[in-house]
C-alpha positions as a printed NumPy array, in Angstrom:
array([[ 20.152,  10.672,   4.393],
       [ 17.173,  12.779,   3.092],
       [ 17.173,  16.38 ,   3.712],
       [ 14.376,  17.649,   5.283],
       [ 14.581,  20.627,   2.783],
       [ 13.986,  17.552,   0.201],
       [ 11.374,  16.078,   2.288],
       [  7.945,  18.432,   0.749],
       [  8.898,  18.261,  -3.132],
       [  9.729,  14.211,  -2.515],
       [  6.043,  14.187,  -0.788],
       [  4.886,  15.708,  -3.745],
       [  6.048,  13.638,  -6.04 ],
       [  5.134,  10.659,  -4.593],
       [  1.351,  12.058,  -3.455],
       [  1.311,  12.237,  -7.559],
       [  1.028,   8.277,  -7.569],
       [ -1.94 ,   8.899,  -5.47 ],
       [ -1.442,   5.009,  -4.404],
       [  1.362,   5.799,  -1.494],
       [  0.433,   6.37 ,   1.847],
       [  2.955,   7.904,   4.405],
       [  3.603,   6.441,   7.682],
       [  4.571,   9.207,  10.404],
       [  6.679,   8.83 ,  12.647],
       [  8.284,  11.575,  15.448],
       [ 10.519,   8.987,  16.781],
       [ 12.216,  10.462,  20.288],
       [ 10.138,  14.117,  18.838],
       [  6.922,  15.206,  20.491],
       [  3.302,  15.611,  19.78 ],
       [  3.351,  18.614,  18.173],
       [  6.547,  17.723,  15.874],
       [  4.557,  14.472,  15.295],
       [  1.418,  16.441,  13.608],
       [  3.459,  19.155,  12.145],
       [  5.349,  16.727,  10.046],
       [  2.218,  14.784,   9.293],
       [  0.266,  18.15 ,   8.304],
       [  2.834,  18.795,   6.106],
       [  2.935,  15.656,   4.195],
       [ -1.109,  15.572,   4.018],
       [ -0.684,  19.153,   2.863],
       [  1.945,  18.151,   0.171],
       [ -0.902,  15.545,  -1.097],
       [ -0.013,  12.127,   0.617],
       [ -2.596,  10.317,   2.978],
       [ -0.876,   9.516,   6.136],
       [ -1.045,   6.824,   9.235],
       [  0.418,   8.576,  12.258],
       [  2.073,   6.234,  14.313],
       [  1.527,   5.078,  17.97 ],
       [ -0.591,   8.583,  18.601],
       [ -4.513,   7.705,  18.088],
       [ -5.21 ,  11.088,  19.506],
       [ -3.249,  13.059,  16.904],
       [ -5.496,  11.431,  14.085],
       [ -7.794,  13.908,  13.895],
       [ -5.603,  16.878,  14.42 ],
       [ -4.045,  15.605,  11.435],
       [ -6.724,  14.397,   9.619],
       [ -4.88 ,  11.35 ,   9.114],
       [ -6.152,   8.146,   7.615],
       [ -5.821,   6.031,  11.162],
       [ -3.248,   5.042,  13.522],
       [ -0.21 ,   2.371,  12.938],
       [  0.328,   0.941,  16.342],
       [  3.677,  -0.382,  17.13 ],
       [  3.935,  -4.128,  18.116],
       [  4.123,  -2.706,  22.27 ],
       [  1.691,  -0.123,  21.823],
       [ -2.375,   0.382,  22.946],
       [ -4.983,  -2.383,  22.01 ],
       [ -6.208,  -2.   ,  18.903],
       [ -9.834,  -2.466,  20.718],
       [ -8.88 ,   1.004,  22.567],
       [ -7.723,   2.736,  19.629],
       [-10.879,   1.65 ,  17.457],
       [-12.817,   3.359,  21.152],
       [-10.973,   6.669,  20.213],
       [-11.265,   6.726,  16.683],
       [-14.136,   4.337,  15.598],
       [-15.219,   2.42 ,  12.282],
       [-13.95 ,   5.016,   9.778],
       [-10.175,   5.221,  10.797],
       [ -7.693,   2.671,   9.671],
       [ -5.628,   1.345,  12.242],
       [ -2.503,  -0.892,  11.821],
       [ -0.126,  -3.001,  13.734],
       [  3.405,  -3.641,  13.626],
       [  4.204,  -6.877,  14.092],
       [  7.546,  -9.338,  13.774],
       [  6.459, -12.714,  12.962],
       [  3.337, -14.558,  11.247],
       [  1.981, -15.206,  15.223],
       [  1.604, -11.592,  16.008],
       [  0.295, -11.039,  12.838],
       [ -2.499, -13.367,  13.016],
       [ -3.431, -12.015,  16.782],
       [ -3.329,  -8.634,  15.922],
       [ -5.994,  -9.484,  12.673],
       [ -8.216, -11.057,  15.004],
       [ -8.19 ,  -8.181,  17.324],
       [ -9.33 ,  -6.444,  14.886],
       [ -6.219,  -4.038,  13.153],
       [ -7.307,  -3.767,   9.571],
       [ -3.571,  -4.468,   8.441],
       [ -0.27 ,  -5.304,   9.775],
       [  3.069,  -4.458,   8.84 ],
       [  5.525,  -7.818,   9.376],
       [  8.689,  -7.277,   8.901],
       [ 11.704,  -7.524,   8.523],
       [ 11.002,  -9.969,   5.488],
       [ 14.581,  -9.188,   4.235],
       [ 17.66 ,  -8.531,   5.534],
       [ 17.077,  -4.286,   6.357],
       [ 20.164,  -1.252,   8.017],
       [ 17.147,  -0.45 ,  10.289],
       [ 17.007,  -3.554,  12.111],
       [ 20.743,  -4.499,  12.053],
       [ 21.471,  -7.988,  13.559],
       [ 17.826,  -9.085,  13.289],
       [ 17.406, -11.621,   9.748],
       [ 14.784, -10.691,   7.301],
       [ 12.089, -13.39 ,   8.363],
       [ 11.706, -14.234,   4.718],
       [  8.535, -14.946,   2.141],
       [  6.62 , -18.054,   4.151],
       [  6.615, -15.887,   7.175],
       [  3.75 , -13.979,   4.712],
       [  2.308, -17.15 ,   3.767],
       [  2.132, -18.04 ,   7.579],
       [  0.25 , -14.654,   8.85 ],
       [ -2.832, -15.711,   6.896],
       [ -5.722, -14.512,   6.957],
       [ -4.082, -10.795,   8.019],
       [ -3.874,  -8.226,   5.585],
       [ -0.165,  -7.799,   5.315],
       [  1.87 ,  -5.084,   4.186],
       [  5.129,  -6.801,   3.9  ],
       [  8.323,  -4.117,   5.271],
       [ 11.818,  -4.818,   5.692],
       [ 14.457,  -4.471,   2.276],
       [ 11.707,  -4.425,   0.179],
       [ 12.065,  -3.039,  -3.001],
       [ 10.494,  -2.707,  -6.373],
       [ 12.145,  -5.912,  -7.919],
       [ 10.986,  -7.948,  -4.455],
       [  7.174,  -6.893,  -4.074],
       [  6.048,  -9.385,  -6.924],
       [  7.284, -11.877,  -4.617],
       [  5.487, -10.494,  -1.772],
       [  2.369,  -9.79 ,  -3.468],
       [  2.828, -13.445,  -4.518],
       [  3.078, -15.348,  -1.055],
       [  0.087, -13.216,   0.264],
       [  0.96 , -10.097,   0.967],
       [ -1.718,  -7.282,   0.199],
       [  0.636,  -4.676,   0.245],
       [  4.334,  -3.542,   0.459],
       [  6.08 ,  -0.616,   2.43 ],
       [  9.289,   0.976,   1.67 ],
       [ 11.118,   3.485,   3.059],
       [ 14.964,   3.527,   1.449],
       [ 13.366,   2.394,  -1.816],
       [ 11.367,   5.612,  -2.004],
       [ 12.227,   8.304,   0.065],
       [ 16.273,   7.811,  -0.372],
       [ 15.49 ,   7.142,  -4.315],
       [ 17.674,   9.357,  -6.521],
       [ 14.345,   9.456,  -8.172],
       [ 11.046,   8.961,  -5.879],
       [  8.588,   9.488,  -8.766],
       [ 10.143,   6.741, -10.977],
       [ 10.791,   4.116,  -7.733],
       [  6.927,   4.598,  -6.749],
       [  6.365,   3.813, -10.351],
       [  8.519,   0.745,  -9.873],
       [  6.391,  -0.032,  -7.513],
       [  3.012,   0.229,  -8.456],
       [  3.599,  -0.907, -11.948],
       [  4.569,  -4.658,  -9.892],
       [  1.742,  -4.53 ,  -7.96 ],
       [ -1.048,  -3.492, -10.46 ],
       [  0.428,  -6.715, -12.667],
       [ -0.931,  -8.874,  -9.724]])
């Protein structure tokens, strides 16, 4: 489990990639333990989504909003925050990812594609299930690691997200590495 002594100097190191964004989450927290935590990631260096909160965005000069699969329209969200913010969707299978492109969510996270400890007891929904979402802008999440986002990146996906494979790295700096070295060979 990452310390959250560890958590600045790992931002650091990873904002050094300048190609990683961080997705924010509070979980059961509040608001304001919501934009602390994502203040102090965009003041270590990485950009950051904050999720399900449109109306921290700008608090926390954020990049946009990640919307989770139950969450606001993404029509309401684009009302709050207009043209310039990004704003994502969760979603669980190529169906919701499709809807949630044509309501206009500039990308989607669909996942689990593998097998993942955070969603114990639910199967990874595997490669075609990125072939399938077309024409969304995937970010492919769910046991994805350096060694598995070529294969993502090659059914379709236009991006991966991680979270064990970077933040619980014995070394962050070399795993986003990992990363982006696959995905710039694409």
């Amino acid at each position: 489990m990452l310390r959250l002594a560890d958590l600045e100097q790992r931002a650091r190191t990873l904002a050094s990639t300048s190609a990683i964004v961080a997705h924010v989450r509070a979980g059961a927290g509040t608001a304001r333990a919501l934009l602390a935590h994502a203040t102090q990631l965009r003041t270590a260096g990485l950009s950051v989504l904050v999720n399900d909160r449109a109306d921290l965005v700008p608090a926390a000069r954020a990049l946009g909003v990640h919307l989770p699969s139950h969450g606001i329209p993404v029509a309401a969200a684009r009302g709050l925050l207009g043209a310039q913010s990004l704003i994502g969707r969760s979603t669980h299978n190529p169906e919701e990812a499709r809807s949630a492109a044509a309501d206009g969510a500039d990308y989607v996270f669909l996942g689990p594609i593998w097998d993942t400890p955070s969603h114990p007891g639910q199967p990874g929904l595997g490669l075609d299930a990125i072939r399938q979402a077309a024409p969304a802008r995937v970010i492919a999440i769910g046991g994805v690691t350096p060694e598995r986002a070529d294969a993502c990146i090659a059914a379709g996906a236009w991006g991966v997200a991680a979270i064990r494979a970077l933040w619980l790295a014995d070394d962050p700096g070399a795993a986003a590495a990992a990363f982006l070295l696959c995905l710039a060979q694409r």
